[in-house]
C-alpha atoms as one frame of an Amber mdcrd trajectory, in Angstrom:
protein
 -36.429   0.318  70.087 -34.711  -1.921  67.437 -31.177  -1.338  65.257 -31.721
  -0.678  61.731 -28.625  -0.312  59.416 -29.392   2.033  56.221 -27.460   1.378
  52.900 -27.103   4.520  50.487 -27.589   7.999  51.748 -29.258  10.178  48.808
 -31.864  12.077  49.399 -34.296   9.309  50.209 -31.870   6.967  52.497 -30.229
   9.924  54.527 -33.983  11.264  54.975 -34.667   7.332  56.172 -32.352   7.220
  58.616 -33.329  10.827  59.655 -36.864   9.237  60.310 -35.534   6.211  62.042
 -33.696   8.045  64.636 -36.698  10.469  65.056 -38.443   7.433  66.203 -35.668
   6.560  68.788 -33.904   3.662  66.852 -30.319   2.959  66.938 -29.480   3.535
  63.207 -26.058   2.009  61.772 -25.703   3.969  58.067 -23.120   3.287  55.263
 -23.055   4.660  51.694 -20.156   4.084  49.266 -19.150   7.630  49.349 -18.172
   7.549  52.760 -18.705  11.414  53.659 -22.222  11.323  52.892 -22.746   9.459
  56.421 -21.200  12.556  58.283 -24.292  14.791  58.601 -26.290  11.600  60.113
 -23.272  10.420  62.341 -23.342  14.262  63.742 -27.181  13.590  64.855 -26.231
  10.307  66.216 -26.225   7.654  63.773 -23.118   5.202  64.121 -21.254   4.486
  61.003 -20.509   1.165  59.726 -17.186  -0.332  59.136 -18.905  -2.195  55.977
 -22.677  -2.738  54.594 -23.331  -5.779  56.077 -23.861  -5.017  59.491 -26.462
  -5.670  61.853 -29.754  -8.210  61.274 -31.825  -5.255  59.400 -30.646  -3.603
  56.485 -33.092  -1.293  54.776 -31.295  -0.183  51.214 -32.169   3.033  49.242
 -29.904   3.055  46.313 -30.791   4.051  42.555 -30.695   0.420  41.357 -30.385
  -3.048  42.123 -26.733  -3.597  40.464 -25.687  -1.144  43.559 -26.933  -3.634
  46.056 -24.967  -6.100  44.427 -21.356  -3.767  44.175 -21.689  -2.967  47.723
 -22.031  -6.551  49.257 -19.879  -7.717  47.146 -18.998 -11.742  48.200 -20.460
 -10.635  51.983 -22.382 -13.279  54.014 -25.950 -12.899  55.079 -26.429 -15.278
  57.096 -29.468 -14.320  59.873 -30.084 -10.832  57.899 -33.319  -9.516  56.457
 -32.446  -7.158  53.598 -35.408  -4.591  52.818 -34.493  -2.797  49.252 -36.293
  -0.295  48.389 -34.147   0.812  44.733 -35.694   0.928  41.821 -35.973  -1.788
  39.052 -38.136  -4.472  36.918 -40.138  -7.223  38.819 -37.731  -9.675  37.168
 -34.540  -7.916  38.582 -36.250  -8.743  42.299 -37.277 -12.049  41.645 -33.431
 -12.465  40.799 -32.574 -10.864  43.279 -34.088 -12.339  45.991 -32.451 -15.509
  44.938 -28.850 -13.773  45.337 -29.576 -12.875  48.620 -30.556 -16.431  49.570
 -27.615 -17.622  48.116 -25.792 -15.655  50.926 -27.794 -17.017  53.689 -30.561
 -13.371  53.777 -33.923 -12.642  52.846 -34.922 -10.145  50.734 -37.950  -8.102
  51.668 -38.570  -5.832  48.271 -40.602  -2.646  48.791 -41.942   0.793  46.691
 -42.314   3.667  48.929 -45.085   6.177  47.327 -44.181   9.300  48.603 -40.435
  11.513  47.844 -38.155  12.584  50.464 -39.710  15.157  52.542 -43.139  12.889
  52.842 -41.273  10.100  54.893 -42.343   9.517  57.880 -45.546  11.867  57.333
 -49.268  10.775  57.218 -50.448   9.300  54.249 -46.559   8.198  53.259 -47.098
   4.027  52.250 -44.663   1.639  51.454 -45.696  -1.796  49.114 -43.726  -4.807
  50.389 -43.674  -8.213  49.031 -41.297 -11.339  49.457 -41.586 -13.190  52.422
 -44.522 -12.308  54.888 -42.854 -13.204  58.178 -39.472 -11.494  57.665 -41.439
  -8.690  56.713 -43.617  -8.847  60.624 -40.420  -9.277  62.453 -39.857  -5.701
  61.280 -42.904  -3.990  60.851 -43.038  -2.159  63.986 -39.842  -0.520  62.793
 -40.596  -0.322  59.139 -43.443   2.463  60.401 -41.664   4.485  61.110 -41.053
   5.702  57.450 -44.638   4.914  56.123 -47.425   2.886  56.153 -46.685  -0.830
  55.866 -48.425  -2.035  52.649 -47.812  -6.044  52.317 -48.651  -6.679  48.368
 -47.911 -10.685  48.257 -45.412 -13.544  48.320 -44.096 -12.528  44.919 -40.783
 -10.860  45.606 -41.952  -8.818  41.725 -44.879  -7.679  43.095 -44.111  -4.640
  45.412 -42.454  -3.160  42.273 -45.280  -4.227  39.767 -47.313  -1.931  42.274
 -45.047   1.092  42.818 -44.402   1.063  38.701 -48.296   0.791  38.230 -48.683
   4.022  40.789 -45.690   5.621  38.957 -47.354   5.259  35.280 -50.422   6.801
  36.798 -48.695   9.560  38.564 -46.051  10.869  35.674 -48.684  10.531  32.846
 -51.536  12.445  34.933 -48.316  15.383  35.551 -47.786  15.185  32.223 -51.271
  15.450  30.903 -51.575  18.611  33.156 -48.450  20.242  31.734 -49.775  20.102
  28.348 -53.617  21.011  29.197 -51.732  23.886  31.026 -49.241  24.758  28.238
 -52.220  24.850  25.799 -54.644  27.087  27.402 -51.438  28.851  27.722 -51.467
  30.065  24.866 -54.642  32.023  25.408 -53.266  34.126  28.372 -54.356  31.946
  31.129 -52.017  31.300  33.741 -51.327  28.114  35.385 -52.648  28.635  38.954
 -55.927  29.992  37.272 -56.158  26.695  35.706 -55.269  24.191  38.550 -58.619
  24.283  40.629 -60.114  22.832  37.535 -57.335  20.299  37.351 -57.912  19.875
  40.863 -61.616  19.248  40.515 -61.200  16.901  37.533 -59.002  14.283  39.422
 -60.983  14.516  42.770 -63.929  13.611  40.405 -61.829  10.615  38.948 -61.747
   9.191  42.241 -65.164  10.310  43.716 -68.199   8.258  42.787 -70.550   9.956
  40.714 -71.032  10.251  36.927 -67.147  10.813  36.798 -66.072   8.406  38.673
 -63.825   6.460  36.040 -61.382   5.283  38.245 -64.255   3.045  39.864 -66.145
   2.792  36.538 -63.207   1.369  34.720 -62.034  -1.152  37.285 -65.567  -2.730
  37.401 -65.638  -2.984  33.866 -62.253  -4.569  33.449 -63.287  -6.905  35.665
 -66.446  -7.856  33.662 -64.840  -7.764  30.411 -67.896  -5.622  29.164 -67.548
  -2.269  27.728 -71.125  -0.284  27.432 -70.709   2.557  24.873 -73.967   3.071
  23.864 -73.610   6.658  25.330 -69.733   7.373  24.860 -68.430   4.899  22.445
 -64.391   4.262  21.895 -64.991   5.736  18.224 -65.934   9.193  19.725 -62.907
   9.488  21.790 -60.738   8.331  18.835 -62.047  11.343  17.042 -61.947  13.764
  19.927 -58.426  12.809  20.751 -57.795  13.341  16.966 -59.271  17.069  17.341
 -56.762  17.756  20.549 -53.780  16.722  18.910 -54.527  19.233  16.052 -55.543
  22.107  18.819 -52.193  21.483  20.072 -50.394  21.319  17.136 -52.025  25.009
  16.284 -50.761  26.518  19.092 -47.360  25.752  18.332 -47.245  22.728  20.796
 -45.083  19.355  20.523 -47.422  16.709  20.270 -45.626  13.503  21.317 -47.738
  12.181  24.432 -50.822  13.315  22.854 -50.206  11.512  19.635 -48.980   8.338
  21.179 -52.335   8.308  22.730 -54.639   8.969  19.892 -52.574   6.093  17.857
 -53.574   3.855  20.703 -57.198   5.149  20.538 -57.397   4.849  16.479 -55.715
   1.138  16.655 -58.383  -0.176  18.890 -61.429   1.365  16.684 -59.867   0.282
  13.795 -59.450  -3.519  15.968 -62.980  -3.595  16.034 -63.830  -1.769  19.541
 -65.037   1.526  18.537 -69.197   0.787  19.443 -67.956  -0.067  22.925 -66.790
   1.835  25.853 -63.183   3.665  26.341 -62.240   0.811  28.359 -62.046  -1.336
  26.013 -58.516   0.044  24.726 -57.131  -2.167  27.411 -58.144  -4.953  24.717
 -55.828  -3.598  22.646 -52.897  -2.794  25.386 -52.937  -6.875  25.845 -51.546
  -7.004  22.457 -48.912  -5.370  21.618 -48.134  -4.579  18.070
């Protein structure tokens, strides 16, 4: 088994290095609140005299700018540094250039699942940066998740994680107001769900709902049939649930934001075509 050393013991990091020595590595851990590492130390992690120690150093801290306060001037020489923090494509790029400065490689990574799903089946992790720094480690990488390689692009494995985020927190969100509104009416949330349920597994399926598939192909094409569901229909039904909401003594701000987006690309010109082609007007921001 390999040494890992894990930077920043939260929730996600401490339940990292939980994984890793689960798996039968030799975990080093440091965090800048030194007492955080004494639950892990107690299970048999060894704790580090400073952050850069050891030739793997797997980082779980809220942002970038933390990596950065606890190397400080540090060396790097030999290391592979796999962040997995949160932050803009940009801040990697830049960041992977720090670390080279110091003599490292940065590996920059996205894990899709929260703390409890490490290490579990179906838990994946995007990577991206350089492809061979990220082999040398795989084998110990999988321990947490799925290794997902996304591309050279040190940007990329966050473009992805951000992309699944956007998806994730506006279908939640969606379903908190669908399930605030019939609400209203009595009906509880758990009576609701299956339906929820049934409409997202449908999303991803194949058949006549399958708009997850539907969509991508006709991104891809740049064509947008709407002879049977045009853009200008969903404008107007969009219009119709922000009022239903607004009746039942519901704030309205998702909801709204979406049917200006709706009315700005029928009014563009796009409302005989398909509901896809809003993405027409998300290339152009106002």
């Amino acid at each position: 088994m390999s040494e890992v050393t894990v930077i920043g013991l939260g929730p996600m990091g401490s339940a990292m290095a939980e994984t890793f020595l689960a798996a039968g590595h030799e975990v080093t851990v440091w965090n800048r609140t030194a007492s955080k590492a004494d639950p892990l130390v107690a299970k048999g992690a060894t704790r580090a005299a400073g952050p850069a120690t050891g030739e793997l150093l797997v980082i779980s801290q809220t942002a970038y700018q933390a990596m950065y306060e606890s190397l400080g001037e540090a060396r790097l020489d030999g290391k592979t540094l796999v962040n997995l923090s949160s932050g803009t494509p940009d801040e990697l790029r830049e960041a992977a250039g720090w670390v080279a400065e110091r003599g490292g490689t940065l590996v920059t990574a996205g894990i899709m699942v929260p703390p409890p799903g490490i290490g579990q089946p179906g838990a994946y992790t995007f990577y991206s940066g350089p492809k061979e720094a990220l082999d040398r480690y795989a084998g110990t990488l999988e321990a947490l998740s799925e290794v997902t390689y996304v591309g050279e692009d040190p940007g990329l494995a966050m473009m992805y994680y951000q992309a699944q985020l956007l998806m994730f927190w506006s279908s939640l969100t969606s379903f908190m107001y669908a399930a605030a509104l019939v609400g209203t009416a009595g009906v509880r949330p758990t009576a609701f769900a299956p339906l929820a349920q049934g409409l997202h597994g449908e999303l991803a399926a194949d058949g006549p709902m399958g708009y997850i598939r539907i969509l991508s192909e006709e991104l891809e094409s740049g064509v947008y049939p709407g002879d049977e569901n045009s853009l200008h229909m969903q404008a107007v039904g969009m219009g119709h649930v922000v009022e239903t909401l607004r009746a039942a003594g519901l704030e309205t701000t998702v909801p709204e934001a979406l049917h200006r987006l709706f009315a700005r690309a029928d009014a563009e010109g796009h409302g005989h075509e398909g509901i896809t082609a809003v993405v027409e007007s998300i290339r152009k921001p106002e």
